[in-house]
C-alpha positions in Angstrom: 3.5 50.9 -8.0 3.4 54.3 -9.6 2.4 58.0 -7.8 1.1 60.4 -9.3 0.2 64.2 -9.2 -2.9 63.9 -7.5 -1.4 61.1 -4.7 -3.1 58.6 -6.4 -2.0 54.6 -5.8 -1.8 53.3 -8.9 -0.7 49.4 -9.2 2.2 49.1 -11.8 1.0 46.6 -14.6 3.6 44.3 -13.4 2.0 44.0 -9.6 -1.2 43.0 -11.8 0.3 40.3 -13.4 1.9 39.0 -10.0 -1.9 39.1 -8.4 -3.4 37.5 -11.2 -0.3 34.7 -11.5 -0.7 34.1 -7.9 -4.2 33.5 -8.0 -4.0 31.8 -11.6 -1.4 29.2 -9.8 -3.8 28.9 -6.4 -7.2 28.1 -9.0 -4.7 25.6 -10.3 -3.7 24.0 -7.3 -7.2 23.3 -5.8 -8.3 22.2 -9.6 -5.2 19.8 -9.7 -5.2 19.1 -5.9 -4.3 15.2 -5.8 -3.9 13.7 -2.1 -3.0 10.2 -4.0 0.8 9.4 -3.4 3.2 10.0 -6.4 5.3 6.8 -4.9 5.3 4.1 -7.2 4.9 1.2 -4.6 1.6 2.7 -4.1 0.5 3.5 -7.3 -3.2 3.8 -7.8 -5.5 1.6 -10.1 -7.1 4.9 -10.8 -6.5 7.6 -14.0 -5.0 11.2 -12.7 -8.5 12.4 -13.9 -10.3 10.2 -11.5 -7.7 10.7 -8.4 -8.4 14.4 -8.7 -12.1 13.7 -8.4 -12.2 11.3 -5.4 -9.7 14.1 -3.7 -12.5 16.1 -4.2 -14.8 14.2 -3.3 -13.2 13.0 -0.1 -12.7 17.0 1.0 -15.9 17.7 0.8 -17.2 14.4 2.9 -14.3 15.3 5.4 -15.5 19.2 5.7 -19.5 18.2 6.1 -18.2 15.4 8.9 -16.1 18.3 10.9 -19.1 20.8 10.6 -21.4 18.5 11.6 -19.4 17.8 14.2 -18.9 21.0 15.3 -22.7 21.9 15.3 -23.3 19.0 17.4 -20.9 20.3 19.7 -21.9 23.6 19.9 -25.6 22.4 20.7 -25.4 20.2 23.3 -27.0 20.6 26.6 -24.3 20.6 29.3 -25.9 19.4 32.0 -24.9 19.0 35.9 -25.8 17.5 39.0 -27.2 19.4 41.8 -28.4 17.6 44.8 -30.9 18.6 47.6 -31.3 16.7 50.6 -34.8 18.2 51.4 -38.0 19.2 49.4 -41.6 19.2 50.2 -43.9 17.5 48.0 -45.1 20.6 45.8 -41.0 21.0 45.6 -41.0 17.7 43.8 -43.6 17.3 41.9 -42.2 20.9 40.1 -38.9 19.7 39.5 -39.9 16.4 38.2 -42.5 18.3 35.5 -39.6 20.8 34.7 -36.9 18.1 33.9 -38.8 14.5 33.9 -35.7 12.9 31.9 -33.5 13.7 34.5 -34.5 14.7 37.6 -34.4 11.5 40.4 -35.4 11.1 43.6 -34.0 8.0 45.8 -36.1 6.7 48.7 -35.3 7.4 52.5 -36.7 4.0 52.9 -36.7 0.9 50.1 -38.8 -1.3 52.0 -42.1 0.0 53.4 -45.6 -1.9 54.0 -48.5 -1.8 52.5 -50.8 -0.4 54.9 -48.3 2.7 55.3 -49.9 4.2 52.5 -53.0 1.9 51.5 -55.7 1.5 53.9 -58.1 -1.2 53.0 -62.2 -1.3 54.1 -64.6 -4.2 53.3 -67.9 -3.8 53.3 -70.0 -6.7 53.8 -73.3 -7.5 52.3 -76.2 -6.1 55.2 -77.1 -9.8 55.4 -74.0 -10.7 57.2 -74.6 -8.1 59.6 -78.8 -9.0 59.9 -80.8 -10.9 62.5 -81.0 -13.4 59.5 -77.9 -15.5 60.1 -78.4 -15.4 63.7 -78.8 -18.5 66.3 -82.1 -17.6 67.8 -83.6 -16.9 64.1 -81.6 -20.4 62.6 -83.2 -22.2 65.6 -86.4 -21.1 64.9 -86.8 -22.5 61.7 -85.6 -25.9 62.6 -88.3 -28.6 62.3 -88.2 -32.1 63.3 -90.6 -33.3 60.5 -88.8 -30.8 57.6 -88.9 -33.9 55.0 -92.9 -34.0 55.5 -93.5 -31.4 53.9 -93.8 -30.5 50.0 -90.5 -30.4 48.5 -91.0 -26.4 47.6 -92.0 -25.8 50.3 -90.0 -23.2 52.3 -89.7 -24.9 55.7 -88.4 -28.1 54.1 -85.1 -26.0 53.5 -85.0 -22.5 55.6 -83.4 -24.0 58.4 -80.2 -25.5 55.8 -80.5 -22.8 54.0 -79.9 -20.1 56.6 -77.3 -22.0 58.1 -75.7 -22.1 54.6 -76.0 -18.2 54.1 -74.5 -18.3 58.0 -71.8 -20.3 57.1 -70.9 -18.1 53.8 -71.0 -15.3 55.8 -68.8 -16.9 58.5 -65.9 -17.9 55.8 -66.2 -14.5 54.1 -65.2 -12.9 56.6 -62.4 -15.0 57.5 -61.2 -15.2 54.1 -61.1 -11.9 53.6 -59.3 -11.5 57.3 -56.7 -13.5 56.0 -56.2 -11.9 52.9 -56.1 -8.8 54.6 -53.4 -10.0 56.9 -51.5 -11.0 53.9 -51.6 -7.8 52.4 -50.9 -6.0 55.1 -47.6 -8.2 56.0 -46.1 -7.3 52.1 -43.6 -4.9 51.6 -43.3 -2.3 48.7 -39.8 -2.2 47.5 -38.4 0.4 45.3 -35.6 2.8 45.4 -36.7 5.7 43.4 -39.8 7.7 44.5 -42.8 7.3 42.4 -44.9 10.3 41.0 -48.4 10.9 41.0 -49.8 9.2 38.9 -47.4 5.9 38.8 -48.6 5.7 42.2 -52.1 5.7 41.4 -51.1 3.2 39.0 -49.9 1.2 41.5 -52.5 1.4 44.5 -55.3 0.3 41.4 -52.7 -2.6 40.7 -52.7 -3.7 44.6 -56.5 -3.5 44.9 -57.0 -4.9 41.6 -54.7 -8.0 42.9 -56.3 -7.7 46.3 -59.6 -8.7 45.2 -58.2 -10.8 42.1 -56.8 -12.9 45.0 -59.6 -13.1 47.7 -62.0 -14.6 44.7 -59.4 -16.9 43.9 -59.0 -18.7 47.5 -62.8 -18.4 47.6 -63.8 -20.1 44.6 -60.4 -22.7 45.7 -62.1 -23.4 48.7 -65.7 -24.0 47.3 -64.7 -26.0 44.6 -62.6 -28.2 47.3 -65.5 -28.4 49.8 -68.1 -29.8 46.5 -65.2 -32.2 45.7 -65.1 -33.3 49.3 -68.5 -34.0 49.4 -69.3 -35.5 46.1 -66.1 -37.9 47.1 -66.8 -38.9 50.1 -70.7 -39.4 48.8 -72.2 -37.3 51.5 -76.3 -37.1 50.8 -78.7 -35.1 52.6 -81.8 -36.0 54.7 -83.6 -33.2 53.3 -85.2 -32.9 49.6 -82.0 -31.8 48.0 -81.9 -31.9 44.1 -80.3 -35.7 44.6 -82.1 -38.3 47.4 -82.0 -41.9 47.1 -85.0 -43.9 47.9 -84.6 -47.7 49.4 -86.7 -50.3 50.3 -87.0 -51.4 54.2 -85.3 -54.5 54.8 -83.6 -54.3 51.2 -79.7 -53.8 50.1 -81.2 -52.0 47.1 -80.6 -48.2 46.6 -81.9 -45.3 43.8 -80.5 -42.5 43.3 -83.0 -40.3 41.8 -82.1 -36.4 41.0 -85.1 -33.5 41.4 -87.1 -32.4 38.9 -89.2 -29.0 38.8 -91.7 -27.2 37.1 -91.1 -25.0 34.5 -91.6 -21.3 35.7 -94.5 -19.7 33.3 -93.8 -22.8 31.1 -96.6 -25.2 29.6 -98.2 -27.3 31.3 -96.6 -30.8 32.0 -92.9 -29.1 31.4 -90.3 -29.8 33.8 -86.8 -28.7 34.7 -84.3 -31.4 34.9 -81.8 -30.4 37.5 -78.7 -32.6 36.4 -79.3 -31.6 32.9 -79.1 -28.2 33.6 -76.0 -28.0 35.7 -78.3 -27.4 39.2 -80.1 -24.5 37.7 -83.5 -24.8 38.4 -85.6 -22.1 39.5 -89.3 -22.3 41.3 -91.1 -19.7 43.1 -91.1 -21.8 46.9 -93.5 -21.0 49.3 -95.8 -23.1 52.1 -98.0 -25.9 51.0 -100.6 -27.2 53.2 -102.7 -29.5 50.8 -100.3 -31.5 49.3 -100.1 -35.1 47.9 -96.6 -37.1 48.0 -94.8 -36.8 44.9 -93.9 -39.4 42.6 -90.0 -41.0 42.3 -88.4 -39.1 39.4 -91.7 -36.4 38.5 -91.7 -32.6 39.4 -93.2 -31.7 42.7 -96.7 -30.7 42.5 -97.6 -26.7 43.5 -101.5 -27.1 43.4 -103.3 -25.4 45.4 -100.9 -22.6 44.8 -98.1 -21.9 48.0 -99.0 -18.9 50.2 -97.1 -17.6 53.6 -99.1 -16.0 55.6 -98.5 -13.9 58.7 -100.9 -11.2 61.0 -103.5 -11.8 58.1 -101.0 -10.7 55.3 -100.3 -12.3 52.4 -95.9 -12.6 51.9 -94.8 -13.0 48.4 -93.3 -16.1 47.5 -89.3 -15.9 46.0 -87.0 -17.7 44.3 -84.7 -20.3 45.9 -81.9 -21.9 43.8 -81.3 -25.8 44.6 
């Protein structure tokens, strides 16, 4: 290094040439860097040319691993545990918005009933609850003579029917009694609190099931009770939509199913009830000029059937058989 005059710091030429050697020999190194073992036990398949390469090669894969690495590090969410042993429900509905992947709430309780936090009213049809199904009204229409009278006509059937609708009624309510003691005697298990709207979830899951079930056992009990009476044979005295017609003094027995009139139909159509799985339809009403019908025809409705009560005319309706 040379000074001069003006206190200038030159660099002698021979400082250059030490610089520029160094860095000539460092350039060098990193070109001819060669992790690949000189040792001749494990002597590569590879040409020095190619070694250099994978080294290389390898570096760089190395270096993009550790700074990956390190990023990942560096970004990563340390999170901790904090734990609060009382919160109101606004309190935990605002923690579980601000951190729903994390936040958790255990039950006080694991086990709790149904009607803790479900509360379940049936409403019954107004018929149930109407004069309709009643004893005195049920009595009233019994007749003594029923099978005298036209086969659509209404007091052939009120009094079986209303004790039919009173009997529906009747295991309705007991039916749904039971079920309702059912529900009421399940738990809800579950250790972590539920939010909103799982909770909605799950009351319209239970109610859903609720009335999934009760039509179940009702339809299970119906279907038993037909079976019990087709079975056992059981036939009516009144004009059902089966009666069997015998001979007095005779062994001999037909069984002969109803037929009816087509409603609006042509005329001489008829409704067979067997072939249409009990189906039939016909306005019913009273008859008072009627002939007896014929063994396997439709019942006659001529002159037309009229109710009539405090010089009023009521309008006839539709009873399924």
């Amino acid at each position: 290094m040379i000074s001069n005059p003006l206190n200038e710091v030159k660099i002698s030429p021979s400082s250059k040439t030490m610089v520029s050697a160094a860095c000539s020999h460092l350039i060098h190194g990193i070109r001819e860097l060669n992790l690949f073992s000189n040792n001749p036990f494990w002597t590569s398949t590879l040409t020095h040319t190619e070694q250099i390469h994978s080294t290389r090669l390898f570096l760089i894969l190395t270096s993009i691993s550790l700074l990956s690495v390190i990023g990942y590090v560096s970004l990563t969410v340390h999170s901790y545990e904090v734990t609060r042993n009382k919160f109101s429900i606004s309190d935990f509905e605002r923690l579980q918005a601000r951190y729903p992947t994390t936040f958790k709430s255990t039950c006080t309780k694991v086990s709790i009933p149904y009607n803790k936090f479900l509360n379940v009213s049936v409403r019954f049809h107004q018929v149930c609850s109407s004069p309709f199904i009643g004893r005195k009204w049920i009595s009233s229409l019994y007749l003594f003579n029923a099978t005298s009278y036209n086969i659509l006509d209404f007091r052939t059937f009120g009094f079986s029917h209303y004790r039919s609708l009173r009997l529906l009624c009747l295991l309705t309510r007991q039916a749904i009694n039971d079920n309702y003691h059912a529900f009421n005697s399940t738990n809800l298990v579950a250790l972590l609190t539920f939010s909103r709207a799982q909770f909605n979830n799950l009351a319209g899951v239970l109610m859903s099931n609720f009335q999934k079930n009760l039509l179940a056992n009702e339809k299970r009990t119906a279907k038993v009770t037909s079976l019990m009476i087709a079975q056992n044979r059981l036939l009516s005295a009144l004009r059902t939509n089966y009666y069997t017609h015998s001979k007095p003094g005779s062994q001999s027995y037909k069984t002969y199913n109803a037929h009816y009139l087509e409603r609006n139909g042509i005329d001489g159509s008829f409704c067979d009830c067997r072939s249409r799985n009990n189906q039939c339809t016909y306005p019913a009403g009273g008859f008072y000029n009627w002939t007896l019908p014929e063994l396997g025809k439709p019942a006659k409705n001529n002159p037309p059937p009229q109710f009539q009560k405090k010089k009023k005319f009521i309008q006839s309706f539709i009873v399924k058989r």
